[in-house]
C-alpha positions in Angstrom: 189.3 36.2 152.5 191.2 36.9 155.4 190.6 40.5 157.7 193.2 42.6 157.8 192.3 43.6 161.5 193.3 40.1 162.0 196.9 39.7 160.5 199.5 38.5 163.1 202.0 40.9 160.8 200.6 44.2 161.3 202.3 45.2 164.8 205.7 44.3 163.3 204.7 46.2 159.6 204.2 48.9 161.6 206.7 48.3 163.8 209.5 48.7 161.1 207.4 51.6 159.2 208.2 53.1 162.9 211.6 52.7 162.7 211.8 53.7 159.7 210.7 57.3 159.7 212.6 57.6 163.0 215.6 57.0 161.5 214.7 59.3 158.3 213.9 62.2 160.6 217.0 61.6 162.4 218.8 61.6 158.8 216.7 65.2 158.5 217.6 66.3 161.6 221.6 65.7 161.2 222.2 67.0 158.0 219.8 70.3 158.9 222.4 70.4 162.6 224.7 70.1 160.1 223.7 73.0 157.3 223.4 75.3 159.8 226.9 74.7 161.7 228.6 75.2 157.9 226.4 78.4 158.1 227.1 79.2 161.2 231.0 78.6 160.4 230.9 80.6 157.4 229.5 83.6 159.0 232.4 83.4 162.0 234.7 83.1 159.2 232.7 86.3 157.4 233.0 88.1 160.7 236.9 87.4 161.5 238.4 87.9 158.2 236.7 90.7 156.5 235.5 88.9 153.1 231.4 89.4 152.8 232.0 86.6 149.9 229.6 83.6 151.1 230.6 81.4 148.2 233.8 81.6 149.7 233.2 81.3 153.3 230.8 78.1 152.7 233.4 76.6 150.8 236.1 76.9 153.3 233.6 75.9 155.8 233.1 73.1 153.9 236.6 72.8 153.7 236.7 72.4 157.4 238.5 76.2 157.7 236.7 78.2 161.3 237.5 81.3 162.5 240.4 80.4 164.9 242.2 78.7 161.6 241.2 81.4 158.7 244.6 83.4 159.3 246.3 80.3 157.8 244.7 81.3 154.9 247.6 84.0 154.0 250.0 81.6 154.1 248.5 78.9 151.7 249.9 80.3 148.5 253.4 79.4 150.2 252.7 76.0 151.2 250.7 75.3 147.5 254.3 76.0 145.7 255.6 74.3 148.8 253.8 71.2 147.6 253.9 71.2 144.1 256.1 68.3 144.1 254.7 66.7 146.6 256.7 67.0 149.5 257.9 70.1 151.6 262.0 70.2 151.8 263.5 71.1 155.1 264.4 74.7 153.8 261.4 75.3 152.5 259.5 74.0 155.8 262.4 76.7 157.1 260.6 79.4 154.8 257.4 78.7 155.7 258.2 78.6 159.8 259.6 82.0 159.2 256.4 83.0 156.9 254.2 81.9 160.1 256.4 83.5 163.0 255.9 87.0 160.7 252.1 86.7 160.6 251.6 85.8 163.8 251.0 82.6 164.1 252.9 80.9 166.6 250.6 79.4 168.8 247.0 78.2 169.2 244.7 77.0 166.7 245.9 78.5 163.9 249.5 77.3 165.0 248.3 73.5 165.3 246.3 73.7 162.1 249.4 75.3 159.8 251.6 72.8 160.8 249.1 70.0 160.2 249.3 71.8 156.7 253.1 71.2 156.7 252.4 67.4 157.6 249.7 66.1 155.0 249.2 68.0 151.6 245.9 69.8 151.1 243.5 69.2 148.4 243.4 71.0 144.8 239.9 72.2 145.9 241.2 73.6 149.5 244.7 75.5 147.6 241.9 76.9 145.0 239.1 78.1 147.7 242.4 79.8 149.8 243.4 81.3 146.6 240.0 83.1 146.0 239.8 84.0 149.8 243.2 85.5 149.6 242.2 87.3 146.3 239.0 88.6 147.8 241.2 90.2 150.8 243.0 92.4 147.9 240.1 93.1 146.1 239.0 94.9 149.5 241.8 96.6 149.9 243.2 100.1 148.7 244.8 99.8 145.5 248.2 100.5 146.7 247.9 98.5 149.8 246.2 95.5 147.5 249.7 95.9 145.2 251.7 95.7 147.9 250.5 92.6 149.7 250.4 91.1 146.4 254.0 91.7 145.8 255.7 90.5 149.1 253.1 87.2 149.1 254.6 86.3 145.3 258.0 87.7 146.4 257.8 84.9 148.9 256.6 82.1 147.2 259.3 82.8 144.9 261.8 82.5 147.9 259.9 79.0 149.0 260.3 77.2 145.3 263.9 78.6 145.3 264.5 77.1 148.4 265.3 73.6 147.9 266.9 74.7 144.1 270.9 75.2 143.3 274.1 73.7 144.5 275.5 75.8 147.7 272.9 77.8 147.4 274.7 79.8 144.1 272.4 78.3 141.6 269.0 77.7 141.7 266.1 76.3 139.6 262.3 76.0 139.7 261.0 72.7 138.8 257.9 72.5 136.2 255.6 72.0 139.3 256.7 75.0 141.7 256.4 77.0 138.1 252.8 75.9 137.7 252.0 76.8 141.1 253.6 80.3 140.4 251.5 81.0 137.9 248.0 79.9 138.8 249.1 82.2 142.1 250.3 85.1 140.0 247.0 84.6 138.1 244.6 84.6 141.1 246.0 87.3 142.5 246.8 89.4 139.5 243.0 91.6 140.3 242.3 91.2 136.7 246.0 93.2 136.0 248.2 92.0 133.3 250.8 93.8 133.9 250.9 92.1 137.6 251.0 88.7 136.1 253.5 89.2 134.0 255.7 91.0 136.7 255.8 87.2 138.7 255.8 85.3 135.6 259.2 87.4 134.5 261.0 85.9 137.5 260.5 82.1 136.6 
């Protein structure tokens, strides 16, 4: 029987047991660095918007949203009926210019990261997640302000899926898409009101 003290194997078993762990604690190490800059992220993004939600700020984290980008968020109800049928029309990129020059964003970050926005659509998941952020931003505000906001962010949206609609701009239509869009907005934003709902839904 041969001794095991003796095998010509055992530096290189342990060797590659080495190696091994090594790279399993690096695995441990990376996805820990990278927990806590989501965490991290999420709480800038707590911090600079207002919403105490962490749900939501983890998910925009996630999402790859910081705290130099989160005023985009206010404008992602636009550019979701802006891409309901898959591709932004030069007047509604128009709209949505406008929409951004009126909120401030015109340069910086947040500037580079909208019109990134304009350039490749977002995910269901990211238009959802903006949604409930945008939602949560009512929800903290006083009831009249909350209505108000409401009302000129669906007044626009409205503008942005008539936008591309009509002949000479006398006519217009909504496509099936934009409408859908329009109502899962009208929906999210609604605060649990039917009565708001139906005022968007009346318009389409």
């Amino acid at each position: 029987m041969s001794d095991d003290k003796n095998n010509p194997l055992e530096p290189l078993e342990k060797a590659h047991e080495e190696v091994w762990f090594l790279r399993k604690n690096q695995q441990l190490i990376e996805q820990m660095r990278q927990r806590l800059s989501t965490e991290e992220r999420a709480n800038l993004i707590k911090q600079a918007s207002g919403v105490s939600d962490d749900h939501i700020a983890t998910a925009l984290a996630q999402l790859g949203v910081t705290a130099e980008t989160a005023p985009v968020l206010h404008l992602v109800p636009l550019l979701q009926v802006a891409w309901a049928d898959d591709e932004i029309e030069p007047d509604e990129r128009d709209l949505l210019l406008e929409a951004a020059e009126a909120t401030g964003i015109t340069e910086g970050p947040a500037r580079v990261y909208f019109e990134s926005l304009l350039v490749n659509k977002p995910s269901a998941e990211f238009f959802a997640t903006a949604l409930d952020f945008v939602a949560a931003l009512m929800r903290a505000l006083p009831e009249v302000e909350a209505n108000r906001a409401r009302n000129n962010l669906e007044d626009f949206a409205l503008r942005v899926a008539k936008a591309n609609g009509g002949l000479f701009g006398l006519f217009w239509t909504v496509d099936e898409d934009e409408k859908a869009a329009l109502r899962q907005i009208a929906q999210k934003l609604s605060l649990g009101k039917p009565g708001a709902t139906s005022r968007m839904l009346s318009k389409i």
